[in-house]
MIDO-698667 format. One record per atom (N, C-alpha, C): residue in three letters; x, y, z. Coordinates in steps of 0.2 Angstrom, whole numbers, plus 2048, in hexadecimal, padded with zeros to 3 digits. Layout:
N
ALAXYZ/...
//
This chain:
282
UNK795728846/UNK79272F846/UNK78E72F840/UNK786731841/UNK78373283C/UNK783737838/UNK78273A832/UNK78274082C/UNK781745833/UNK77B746834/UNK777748839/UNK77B74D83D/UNK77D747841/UNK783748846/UNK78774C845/UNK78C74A83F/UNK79174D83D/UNK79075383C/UNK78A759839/UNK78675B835/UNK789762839/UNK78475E841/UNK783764847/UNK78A76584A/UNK79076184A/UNK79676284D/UNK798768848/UNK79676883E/UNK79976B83B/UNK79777383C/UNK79177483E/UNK78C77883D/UNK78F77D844/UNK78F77984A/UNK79477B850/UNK79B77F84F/UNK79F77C84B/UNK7A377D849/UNK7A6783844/UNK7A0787841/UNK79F78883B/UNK79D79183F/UNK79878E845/UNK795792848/UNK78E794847/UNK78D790844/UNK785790842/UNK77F78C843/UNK779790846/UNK77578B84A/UNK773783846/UNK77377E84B/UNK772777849/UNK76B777846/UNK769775842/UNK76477183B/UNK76176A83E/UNK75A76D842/UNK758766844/UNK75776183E/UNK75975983E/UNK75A75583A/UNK752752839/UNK75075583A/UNK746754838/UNK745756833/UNK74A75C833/UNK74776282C/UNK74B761826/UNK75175C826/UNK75275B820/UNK75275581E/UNK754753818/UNK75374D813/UNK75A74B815/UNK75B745814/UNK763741815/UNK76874480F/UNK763745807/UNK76874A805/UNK76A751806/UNK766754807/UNK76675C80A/UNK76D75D80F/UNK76B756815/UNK770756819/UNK779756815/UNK778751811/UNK77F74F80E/UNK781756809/UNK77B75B807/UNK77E760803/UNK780765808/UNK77B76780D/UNK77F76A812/UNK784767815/UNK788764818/UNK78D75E81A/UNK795763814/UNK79276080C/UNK797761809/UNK79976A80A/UNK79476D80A/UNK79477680A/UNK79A77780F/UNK797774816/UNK79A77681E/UNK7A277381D/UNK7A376C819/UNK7AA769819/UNK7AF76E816/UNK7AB771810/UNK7B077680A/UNK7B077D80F/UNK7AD77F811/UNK7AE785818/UNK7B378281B/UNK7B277E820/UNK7B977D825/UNK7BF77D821/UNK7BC77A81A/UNK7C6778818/UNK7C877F815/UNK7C4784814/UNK7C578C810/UNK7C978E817/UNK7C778D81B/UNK7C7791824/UNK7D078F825/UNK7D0789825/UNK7D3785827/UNK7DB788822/UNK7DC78881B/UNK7DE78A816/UNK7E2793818/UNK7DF797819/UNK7DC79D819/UNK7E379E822/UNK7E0799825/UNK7E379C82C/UNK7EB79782B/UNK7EC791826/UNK7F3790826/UNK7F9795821/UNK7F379A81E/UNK7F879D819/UNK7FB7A481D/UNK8007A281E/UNK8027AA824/UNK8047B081F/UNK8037B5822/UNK8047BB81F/UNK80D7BC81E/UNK80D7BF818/UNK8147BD814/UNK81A7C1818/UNK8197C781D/UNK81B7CA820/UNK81B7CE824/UNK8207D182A/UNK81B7D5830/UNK8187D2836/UNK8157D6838/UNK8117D6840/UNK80B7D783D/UNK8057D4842/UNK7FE7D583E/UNK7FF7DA847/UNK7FB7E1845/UNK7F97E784A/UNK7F37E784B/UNK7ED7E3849/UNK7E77E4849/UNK7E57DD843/UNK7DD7DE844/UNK7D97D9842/UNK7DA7DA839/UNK7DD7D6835/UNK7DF7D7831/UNK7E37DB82D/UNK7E87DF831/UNK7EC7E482F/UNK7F37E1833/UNK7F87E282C/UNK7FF7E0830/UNK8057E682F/UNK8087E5832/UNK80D7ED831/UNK8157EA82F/UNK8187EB82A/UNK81E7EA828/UNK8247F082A/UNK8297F082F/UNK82E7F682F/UNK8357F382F/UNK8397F882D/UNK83F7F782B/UNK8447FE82A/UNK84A7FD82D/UNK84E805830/UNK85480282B/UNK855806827/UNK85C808824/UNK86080D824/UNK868810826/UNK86C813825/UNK86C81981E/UNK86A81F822/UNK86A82581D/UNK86E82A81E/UNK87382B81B/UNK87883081B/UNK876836817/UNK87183A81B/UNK86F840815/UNK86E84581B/UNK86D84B818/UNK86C85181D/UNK867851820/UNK866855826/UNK860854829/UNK85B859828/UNK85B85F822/UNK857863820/UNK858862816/UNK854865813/UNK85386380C/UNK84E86980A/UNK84F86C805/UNK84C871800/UNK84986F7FC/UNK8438707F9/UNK83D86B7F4/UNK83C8727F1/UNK8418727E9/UNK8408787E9/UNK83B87A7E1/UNK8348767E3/UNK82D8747E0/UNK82D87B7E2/UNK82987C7E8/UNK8248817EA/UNK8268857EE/UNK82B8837F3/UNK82F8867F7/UNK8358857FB/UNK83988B7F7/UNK8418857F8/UNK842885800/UNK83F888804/UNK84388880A/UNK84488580F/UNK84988080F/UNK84D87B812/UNK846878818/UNK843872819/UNK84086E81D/UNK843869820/UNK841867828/UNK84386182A/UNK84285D825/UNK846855825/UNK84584E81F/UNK84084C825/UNK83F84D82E/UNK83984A82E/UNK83484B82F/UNK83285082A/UNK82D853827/UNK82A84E822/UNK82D84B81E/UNK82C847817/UNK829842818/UNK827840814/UNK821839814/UNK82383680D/UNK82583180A/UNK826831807/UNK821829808/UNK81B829802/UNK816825804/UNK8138237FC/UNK80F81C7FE/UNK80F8177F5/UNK8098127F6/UNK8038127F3/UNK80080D7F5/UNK8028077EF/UNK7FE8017F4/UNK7FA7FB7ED/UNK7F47FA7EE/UNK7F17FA7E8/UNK7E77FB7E7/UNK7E77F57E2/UNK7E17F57E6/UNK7DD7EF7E3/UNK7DB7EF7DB/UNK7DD7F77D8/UNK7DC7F77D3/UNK7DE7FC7CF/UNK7E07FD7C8/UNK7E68037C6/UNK7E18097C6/UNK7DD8097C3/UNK7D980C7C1/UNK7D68117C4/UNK7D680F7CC/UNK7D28147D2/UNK7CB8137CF/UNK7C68187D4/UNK7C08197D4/UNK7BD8157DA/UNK7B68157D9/UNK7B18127DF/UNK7B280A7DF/UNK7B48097E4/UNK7B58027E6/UNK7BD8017E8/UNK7C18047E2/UNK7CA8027E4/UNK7CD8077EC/UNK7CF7FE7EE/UNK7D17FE7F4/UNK7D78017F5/UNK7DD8057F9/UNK7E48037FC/UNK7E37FD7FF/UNK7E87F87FE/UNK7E87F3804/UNK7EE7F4805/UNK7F27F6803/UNK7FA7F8807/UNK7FB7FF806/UNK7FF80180B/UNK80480B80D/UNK80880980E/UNK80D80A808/UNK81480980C/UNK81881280E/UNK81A812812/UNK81F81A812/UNK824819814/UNK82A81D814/UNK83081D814/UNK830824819/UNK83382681F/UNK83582B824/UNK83C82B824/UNK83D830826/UNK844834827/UNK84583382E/UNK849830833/UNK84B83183A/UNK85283083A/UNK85483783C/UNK85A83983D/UNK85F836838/UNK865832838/UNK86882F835/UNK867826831/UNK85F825832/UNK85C821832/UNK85682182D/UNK85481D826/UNK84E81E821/UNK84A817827/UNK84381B827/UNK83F81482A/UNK838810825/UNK83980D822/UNK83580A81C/UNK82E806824/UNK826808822/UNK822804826/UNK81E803820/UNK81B7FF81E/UNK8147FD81B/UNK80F7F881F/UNK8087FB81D/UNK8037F8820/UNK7FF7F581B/UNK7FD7EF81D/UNK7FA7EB815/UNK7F37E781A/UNK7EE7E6814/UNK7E87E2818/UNK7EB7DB814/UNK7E77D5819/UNK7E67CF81B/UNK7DF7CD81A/UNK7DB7D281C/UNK7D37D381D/UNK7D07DB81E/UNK7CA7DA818/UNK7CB7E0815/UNK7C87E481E/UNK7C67E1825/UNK7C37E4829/UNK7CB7E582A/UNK7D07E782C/UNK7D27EB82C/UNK7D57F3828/UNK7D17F4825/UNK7D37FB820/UNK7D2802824/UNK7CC801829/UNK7CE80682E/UNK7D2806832/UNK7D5802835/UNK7D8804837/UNK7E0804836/UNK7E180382E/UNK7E780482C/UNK7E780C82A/UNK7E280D826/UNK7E0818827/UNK7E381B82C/UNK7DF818832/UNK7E181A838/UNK7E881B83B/UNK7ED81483A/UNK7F381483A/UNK7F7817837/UNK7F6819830/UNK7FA81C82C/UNK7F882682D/UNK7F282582F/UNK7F182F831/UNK7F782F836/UNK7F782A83A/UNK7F982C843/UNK80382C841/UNK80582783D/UNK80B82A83B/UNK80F832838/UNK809836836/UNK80B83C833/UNK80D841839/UNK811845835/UNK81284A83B/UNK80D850839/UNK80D85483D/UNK80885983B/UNK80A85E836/UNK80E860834/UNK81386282F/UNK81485E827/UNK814858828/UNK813854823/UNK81385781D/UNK819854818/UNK819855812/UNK81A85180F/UNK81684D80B/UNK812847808/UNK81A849802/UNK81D8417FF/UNK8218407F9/UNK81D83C7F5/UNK81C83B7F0/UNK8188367ED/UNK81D8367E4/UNK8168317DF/UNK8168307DA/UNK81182E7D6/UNK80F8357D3/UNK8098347D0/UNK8048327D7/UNK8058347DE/UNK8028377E2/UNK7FC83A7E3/UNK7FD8417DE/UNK7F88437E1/UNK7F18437DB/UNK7F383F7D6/UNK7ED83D7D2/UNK7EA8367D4/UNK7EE8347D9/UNK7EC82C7D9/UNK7EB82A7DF/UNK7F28297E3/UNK7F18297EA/UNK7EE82B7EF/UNK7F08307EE/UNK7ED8367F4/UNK7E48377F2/UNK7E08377EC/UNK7DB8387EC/UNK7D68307EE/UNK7DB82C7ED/UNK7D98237EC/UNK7D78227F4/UNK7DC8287F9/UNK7DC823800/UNK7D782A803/UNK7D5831800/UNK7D2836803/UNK7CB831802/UNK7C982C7FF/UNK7C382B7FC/UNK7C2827802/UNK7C8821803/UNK7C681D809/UNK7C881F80F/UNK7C8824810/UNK7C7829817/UNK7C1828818/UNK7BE82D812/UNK7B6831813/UNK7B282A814/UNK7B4825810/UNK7B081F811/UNK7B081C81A/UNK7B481B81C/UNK7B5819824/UNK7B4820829/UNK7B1825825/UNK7B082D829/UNK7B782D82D/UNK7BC82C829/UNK7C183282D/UNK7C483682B/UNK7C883B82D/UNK7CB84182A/UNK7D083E826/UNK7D283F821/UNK7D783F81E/UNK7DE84381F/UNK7E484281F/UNK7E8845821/UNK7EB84881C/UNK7E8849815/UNK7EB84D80F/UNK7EB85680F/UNK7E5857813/UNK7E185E80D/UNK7E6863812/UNK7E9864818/UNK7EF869819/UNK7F5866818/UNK7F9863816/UNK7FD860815/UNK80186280E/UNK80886580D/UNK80D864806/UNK80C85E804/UNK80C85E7FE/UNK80B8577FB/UNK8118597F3/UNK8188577F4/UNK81D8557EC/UNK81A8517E9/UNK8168527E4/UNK81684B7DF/UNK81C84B7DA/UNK8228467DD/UNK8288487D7/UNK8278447D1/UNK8218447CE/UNK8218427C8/UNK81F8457C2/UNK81D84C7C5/UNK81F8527C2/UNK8258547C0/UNK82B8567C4/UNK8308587C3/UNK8358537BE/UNK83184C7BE/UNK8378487BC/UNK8348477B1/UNK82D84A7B2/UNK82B84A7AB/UNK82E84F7A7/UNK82E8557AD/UNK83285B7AC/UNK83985A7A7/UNK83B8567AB/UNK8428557AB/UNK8458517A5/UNK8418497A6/UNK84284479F/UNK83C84279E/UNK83884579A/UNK834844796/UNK83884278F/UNK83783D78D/UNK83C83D787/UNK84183A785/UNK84483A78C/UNK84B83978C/UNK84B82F78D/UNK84582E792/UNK845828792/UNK84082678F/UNK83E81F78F/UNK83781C78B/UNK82F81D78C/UNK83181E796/UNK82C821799/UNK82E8257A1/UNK8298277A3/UNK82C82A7AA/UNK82A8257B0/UNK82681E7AE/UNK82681B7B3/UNK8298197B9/UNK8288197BE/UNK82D81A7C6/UNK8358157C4/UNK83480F7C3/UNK8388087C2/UNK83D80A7BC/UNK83780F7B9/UNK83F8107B2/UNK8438157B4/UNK84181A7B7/UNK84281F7BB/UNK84B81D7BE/UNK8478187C2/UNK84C8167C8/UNK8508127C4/UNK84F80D7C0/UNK85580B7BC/UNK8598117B9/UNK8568157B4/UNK85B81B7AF/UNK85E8207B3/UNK85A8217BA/UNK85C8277BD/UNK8608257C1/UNK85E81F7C5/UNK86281D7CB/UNK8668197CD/UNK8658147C8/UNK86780E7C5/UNK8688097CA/UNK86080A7CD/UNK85D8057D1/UNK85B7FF7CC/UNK85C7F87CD/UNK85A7F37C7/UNK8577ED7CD/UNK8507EF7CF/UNK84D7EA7D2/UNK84D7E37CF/UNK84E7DC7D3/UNK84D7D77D4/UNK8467D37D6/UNK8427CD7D1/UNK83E7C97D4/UNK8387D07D4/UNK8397D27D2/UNK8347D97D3/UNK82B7D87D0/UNK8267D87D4/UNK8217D57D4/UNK81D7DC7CE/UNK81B7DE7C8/UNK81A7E37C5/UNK8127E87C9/UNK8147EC7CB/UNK80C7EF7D0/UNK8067ED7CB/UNK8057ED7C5/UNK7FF7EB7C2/UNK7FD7E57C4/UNK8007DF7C8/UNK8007DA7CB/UNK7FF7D97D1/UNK7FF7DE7D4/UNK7FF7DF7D9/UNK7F57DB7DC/UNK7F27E07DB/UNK7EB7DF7DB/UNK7EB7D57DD/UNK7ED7D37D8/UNK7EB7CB7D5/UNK7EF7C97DD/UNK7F37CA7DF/UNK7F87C67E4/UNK7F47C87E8/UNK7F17CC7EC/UNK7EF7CE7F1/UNK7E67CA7EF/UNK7E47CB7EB/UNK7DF7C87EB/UNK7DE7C17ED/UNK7E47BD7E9/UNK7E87B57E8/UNK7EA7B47F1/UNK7ED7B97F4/UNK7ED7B67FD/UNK7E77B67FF/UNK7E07BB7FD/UNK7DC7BB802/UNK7D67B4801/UNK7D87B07FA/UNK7D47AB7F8/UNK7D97A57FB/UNK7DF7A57FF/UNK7DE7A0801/UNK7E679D7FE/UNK7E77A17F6/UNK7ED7A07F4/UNK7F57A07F8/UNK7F87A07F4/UNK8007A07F7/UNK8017A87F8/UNK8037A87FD/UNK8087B07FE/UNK80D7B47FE/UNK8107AE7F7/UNK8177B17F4/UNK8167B77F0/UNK8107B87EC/UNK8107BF7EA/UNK8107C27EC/UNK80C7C37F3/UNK80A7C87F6/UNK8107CB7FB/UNK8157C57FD/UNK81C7C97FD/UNK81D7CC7F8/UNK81D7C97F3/UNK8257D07EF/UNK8207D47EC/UNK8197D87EE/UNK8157DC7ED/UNK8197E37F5/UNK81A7DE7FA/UNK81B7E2801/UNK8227E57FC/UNK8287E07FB/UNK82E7E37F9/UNK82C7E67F4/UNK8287E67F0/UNK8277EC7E8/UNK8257F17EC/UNK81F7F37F1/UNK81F7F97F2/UNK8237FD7F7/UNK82A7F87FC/UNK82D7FA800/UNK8327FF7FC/UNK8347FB7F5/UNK8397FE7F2/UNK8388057EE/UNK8318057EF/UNK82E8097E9/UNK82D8117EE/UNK82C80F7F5/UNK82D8157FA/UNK8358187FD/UNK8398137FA/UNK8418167FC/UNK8448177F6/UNK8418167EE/UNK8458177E9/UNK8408207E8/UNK83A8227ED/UNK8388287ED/UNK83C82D7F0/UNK83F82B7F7/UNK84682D7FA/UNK84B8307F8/UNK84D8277F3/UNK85782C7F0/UNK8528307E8/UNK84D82F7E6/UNK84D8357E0/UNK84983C7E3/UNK84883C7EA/UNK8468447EA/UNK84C8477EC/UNK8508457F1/UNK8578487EF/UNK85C8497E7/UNK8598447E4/UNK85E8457DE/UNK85A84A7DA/UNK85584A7D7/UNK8518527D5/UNK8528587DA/UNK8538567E0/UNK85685C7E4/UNK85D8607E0/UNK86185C7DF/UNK86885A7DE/UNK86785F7D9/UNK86285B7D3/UNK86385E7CC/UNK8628657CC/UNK85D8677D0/UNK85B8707CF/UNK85D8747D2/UNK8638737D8/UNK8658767DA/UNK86D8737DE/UNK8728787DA/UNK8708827DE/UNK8738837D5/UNK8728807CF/UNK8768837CC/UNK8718867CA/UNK86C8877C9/UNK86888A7C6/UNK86088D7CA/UNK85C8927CB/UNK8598947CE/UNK8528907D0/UNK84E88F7D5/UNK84B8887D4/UNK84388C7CF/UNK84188A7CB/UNK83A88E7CC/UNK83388A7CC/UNK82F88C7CF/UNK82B8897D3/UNK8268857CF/UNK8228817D1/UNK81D87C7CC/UNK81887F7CD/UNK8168817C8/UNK80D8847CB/UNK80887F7C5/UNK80187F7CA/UNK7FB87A7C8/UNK7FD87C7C0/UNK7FE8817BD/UNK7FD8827B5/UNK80387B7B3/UNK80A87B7B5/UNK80E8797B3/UNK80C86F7B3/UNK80986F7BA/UNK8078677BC/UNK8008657B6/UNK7FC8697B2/UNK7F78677AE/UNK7F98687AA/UNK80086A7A5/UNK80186B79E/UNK80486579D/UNK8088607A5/UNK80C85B7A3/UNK8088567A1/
//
């Protein structure tokens, strides 16, 4: 088989119209040649590297879930704003990972993870991209889980996440599911609490000091961005697992500490309420 020859099977294959061999030079053909071989083996690389976990639910989007046994009431007092007792499956307890710490124009979510209350059962889902053409309709996924009643649990929530993900609604013109919706950010209540007391109020020391959760193999979120970008060039997908289990644990360690702040304010003492003044002084 000629350069030629080989050229237009690559070019076929690649899906790109064939290059009459009139119109190039023999080296032309051999730089074009090497371009199309380094494609197919990218192609080739890209489809052997399988997504680290989960069900793919759509063109680039995969869905991770997991049910765990919950011994806890089926009603709950949040007594932020209004103590009076709510369904638990009202709560959403939800966490993204972005493309970047810092948010602003351009930074993506590529994964939602939440955590839901069903009866005597916690159900952990996150949705992560593979390819960035699925991001709508991971938006989409994750509006279509809320109840209409929805009250958002986060951290550091509603400075970060909740504004990061309203942006890439507007961007794919959907409605976002934030603006009627309760949203706890307990990371008010927790600076409230031990500011001081520990080194910092970061979620992981939080869960260590308060709950004496002591995470394993645990992929740092700052890192997070680098794995996910590292799968999508072809690399290995080990980090971009223990990015799934860093943010899995990060929406049920939201779970046992909104009950434990519960725990803390009440009944010994009167709840009182958090108003915008008290969230801007923190």
């Amino acid at each position: 088989m000629t350069i030629a020859d080989r050229l237009k099977t690559l070019q076929r294959q690649a899906g790109r119209a064939s290059v009459p061999a009139t119109t190039a030079t023999s080296s032309e053909l051999r730089t074009q040649l090497r371009r199309l071989l380094g494609t197919r083996e990218r192609i080739a690389r890209r489809a052997a590297l399988a997504a680290p976990a989960g069900n793919e639910i759509g063109p680039g989007l995969h869905l991770v879930e997991q049910t765990l046994p919950a011994n806890v009431s089926s009603t709950l007092a949040l007594p932020w704003d209004d103590p009076t007792p709510v369904e638990r499956s009202r709560l959403v307890c939800f966490d993204t990972e972005t493309t970047g710490l810092a948010g602003g124009v351009g930074t993506k979510a590529f994964m939602i993870g939440v955590a839901q209350w069903r009866c005597d059962r916690i159900v952990t889902r996150q949705l992560y991209l593979t390819a960035l053409a699925g991001e709508q309709q991971m938006l989409a996924t994750f509006a279509s889980w809320l109840p209409h009643d929805a009250i958002f649990i986060s951290y550091n929530g509603r400075s970060y996440d909740a504004p990061l993900l309203k942006g890439r609604y507007r961007m794919h013109r959907q409605l976002h599911p934030f603006e009627q919706r309760r949203h706890v950010d307990l990371l008010y209540p927790v600076r409230r609490a031990y500011r001081g007391v520990w080194a910092n109020c970061r979620l992981q020391t939080i869960e260590r000091e308060l709950l004496g959760i002591v995470r394993e193999d645990d992929l740092p979120g700052a890192e997070a961005p680098a794995a996910w970008l590292s799968f999508l060039r072809g690399h290995s997908n080990r980090n971009l697992g223990r990015v799934v289990e860093h943010n899995r644990q990060d929406v049920l360690t939201l779970a046992v500490l909104l009950d434990r702040l519960v725990d803390r304010m009440t009944p010994t003492s009167p709840a009182r309420s958090m108003t915008e003044a008290d969230q801007v002084a923190i």
